[in-house]
C-alpha positions as CSV (number, residue, x, y, z in Angstrom):
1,X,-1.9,-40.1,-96.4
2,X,-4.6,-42.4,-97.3
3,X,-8.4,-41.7,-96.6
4,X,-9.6,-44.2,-94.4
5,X,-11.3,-44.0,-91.1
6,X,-9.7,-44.2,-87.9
7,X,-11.8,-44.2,-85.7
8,X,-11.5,-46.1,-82.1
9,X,-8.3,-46.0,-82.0
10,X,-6.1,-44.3,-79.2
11,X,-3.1,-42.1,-78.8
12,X,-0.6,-43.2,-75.7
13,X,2.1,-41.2,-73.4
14,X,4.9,-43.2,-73.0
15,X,8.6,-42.2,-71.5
16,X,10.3,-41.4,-74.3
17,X,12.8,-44.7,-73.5
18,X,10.4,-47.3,-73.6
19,X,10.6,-49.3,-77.0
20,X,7.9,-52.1,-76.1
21,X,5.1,-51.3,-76.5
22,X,2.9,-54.8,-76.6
23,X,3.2,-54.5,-72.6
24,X,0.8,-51.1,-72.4
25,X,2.3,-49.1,-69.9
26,X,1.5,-45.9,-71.2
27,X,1.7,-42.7,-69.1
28,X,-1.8,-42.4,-70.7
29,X,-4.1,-43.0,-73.0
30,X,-6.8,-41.2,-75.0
31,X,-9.6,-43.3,-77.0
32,X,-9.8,-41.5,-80.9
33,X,-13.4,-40.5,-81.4
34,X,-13.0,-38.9,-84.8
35,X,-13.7,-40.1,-88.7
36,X,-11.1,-38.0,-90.3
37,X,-8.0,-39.4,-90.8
38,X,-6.2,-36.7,-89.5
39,X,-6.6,-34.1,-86.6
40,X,-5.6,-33.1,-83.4
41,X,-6.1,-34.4,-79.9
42,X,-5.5,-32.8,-76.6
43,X,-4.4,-35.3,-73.4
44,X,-4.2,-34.4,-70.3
45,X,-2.8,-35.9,-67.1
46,X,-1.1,-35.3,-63.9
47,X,0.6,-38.5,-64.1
48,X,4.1,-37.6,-65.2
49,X,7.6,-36.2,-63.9
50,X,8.5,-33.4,-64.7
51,X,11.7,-32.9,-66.5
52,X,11.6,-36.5,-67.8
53,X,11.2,-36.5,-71.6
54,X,7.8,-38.6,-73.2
55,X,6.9,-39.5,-76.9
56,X,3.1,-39.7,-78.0
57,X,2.3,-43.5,-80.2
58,X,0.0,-43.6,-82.3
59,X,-2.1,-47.3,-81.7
60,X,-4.4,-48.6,-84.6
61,X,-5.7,-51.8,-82.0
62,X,-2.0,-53.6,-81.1
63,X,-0.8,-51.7,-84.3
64,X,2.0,-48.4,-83.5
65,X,1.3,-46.2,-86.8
66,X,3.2,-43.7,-85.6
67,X,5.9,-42.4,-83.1
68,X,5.9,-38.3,-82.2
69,X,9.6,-37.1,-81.6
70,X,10.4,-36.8,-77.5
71,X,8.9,-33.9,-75.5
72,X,9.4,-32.9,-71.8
73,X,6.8,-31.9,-69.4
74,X,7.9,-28.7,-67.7
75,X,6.6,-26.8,-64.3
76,X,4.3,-23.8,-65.4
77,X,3.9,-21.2,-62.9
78,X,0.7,-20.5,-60.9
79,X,1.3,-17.5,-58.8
80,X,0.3,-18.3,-54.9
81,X,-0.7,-15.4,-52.2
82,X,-2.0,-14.8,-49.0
83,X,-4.6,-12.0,-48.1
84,X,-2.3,-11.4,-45.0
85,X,1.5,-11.4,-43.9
86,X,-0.1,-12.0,-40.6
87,X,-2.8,-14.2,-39.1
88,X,-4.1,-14.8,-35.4
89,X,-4.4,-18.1,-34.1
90,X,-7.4,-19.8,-35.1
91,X,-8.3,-17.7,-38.5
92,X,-8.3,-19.5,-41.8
93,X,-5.2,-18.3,-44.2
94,X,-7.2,-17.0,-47.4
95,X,-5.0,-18.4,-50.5
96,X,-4.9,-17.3,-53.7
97,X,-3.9,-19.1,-57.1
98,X,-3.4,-18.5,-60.7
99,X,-1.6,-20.0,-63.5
100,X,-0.9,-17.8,-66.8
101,X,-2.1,-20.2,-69.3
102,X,-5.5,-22.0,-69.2
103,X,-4.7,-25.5,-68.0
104,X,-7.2,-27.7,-65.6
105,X,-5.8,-27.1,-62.5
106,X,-8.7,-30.2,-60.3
107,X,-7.7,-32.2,-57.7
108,X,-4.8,-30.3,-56.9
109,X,-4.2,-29.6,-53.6
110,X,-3.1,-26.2,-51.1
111,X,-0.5,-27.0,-48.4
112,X,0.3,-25.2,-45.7
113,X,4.4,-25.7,-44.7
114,X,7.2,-24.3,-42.5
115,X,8.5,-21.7,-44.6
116,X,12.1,-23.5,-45.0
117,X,10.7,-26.6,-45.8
118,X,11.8,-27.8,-49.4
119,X,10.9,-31.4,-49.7
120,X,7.2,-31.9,-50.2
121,X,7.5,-35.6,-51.2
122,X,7.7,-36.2,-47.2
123,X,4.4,-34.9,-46.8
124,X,5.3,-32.7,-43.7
125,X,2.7,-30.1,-44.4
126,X,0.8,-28.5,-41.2
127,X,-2.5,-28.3,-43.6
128,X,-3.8,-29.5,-46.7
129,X,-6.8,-28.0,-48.9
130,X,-8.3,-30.2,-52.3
131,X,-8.4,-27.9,-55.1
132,X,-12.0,-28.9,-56.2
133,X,-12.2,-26.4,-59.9
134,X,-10.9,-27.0,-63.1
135,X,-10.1,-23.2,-63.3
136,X,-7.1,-21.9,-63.7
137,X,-7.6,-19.5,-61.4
138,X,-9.3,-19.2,-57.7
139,X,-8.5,-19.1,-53.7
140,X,-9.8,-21.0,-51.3
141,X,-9.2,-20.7,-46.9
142,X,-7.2,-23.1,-44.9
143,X,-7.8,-23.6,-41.6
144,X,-5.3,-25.1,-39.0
145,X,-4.9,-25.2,-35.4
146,X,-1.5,-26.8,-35.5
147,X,0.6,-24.2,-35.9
148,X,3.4,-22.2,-33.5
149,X,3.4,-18.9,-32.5
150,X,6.1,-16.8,-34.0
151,X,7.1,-19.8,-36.7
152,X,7.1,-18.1,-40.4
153,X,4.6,-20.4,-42.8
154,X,3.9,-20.2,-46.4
155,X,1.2,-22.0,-48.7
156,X,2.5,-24.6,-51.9
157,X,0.3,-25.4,-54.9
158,X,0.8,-28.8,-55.1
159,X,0.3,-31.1,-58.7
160,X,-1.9,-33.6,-57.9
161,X,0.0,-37.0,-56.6
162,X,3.3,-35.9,-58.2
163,X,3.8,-33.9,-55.1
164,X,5.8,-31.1,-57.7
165,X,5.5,-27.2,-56.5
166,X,3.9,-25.6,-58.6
167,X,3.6,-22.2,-56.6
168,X,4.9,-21.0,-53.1
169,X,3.4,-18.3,-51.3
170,X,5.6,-15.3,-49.6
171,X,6.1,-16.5,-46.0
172,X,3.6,-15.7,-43.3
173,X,3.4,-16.1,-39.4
174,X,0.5,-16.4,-36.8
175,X,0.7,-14.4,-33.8
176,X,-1.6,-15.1,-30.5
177,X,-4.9,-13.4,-30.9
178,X,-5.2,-10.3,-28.5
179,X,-7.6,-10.6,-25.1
180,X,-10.1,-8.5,-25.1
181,X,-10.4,-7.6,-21.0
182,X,-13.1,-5.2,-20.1
């Protein structure tokens, strides 16, 4: 309510439990650049769980002006597909990705699984590609030798180090790549 400047200050993520502050473990924090003494500030970071509820502090140096009521991070879809149903051994799987809102999607990553594999936490993926865009959008070709013949597969976007799904493909298999005898 008052006009002063506010500059330099920050705005932290923290779960929405955590009442001490003075030991600055935020989720994360964003420096305030601005002279008004009011406004808006957009945060981003791969760096929570979702489904566990955060608040946004306000810090003026070791000062908490403020305390935002608790949110929750939820999953937003990005849509996953494959060019084929079906691939030969040795060709690259073309992957495809798109989320519906306009979110930085960098440093994500493509993962090639067995198609009834549900934990990605274990890390049991037969190939891994590092989404290198911030666009929301985009595909990118895996390659991987080290699959079986016959075995269904399918391609999971993957948050960051969360490991959270974001995205599964339909399932697809490769089949041995036809001689050709002349």
């Amino acid at each position: 309510d008052v006009n002063i400047t506010l500059s330099d200050n920050r705005i932290e993520i923290y779960d929405a439990d955590e009442e001490d502050y003075t030991q600055h473990r935020p989720v994360v924090s964003q420096t305030i650049d601005m002279e008004s003494p009011s406004g808006s500030l957009s945060v981003y970071t791969t760096n929570v769980v979702v489904g566990t509820m955060y608040k946004a502090v306000y810090c003026l140096g070791a000062t908490i002006l403020g305390v935002s009521l608790p949110f929750e991070f939820v999953d937003h879809p990005v849509s996953v597909t494959t060019d084929k149903a079906t691939y030969y051994l040795g060709e690259s799987v073309l992957v495809g990705y798109a989320s519906d809102i306009n979110v930085m999607l960098s440093d994500n990553t493509i993962e090639i699984y067995d198609a009834g594999e549900e934990d990605y936490t274990q890390r049991r993926f037969i190939a891994r590609q590092w989404i290198h865009t911030k666009s929301p959008s985009g595909s990118l070709s895996v390659y991987t030798t080290n699959v079986v013949v016959g075995t269904m597969y399918k391609a999971v976007y993957i948050l960051g180090s969360t490991r959270t799904s974001l995205g599964v493909s339909a399932p697809f298999e490769f089949v041995d790549h036809p001689a050709n005898v002349s």
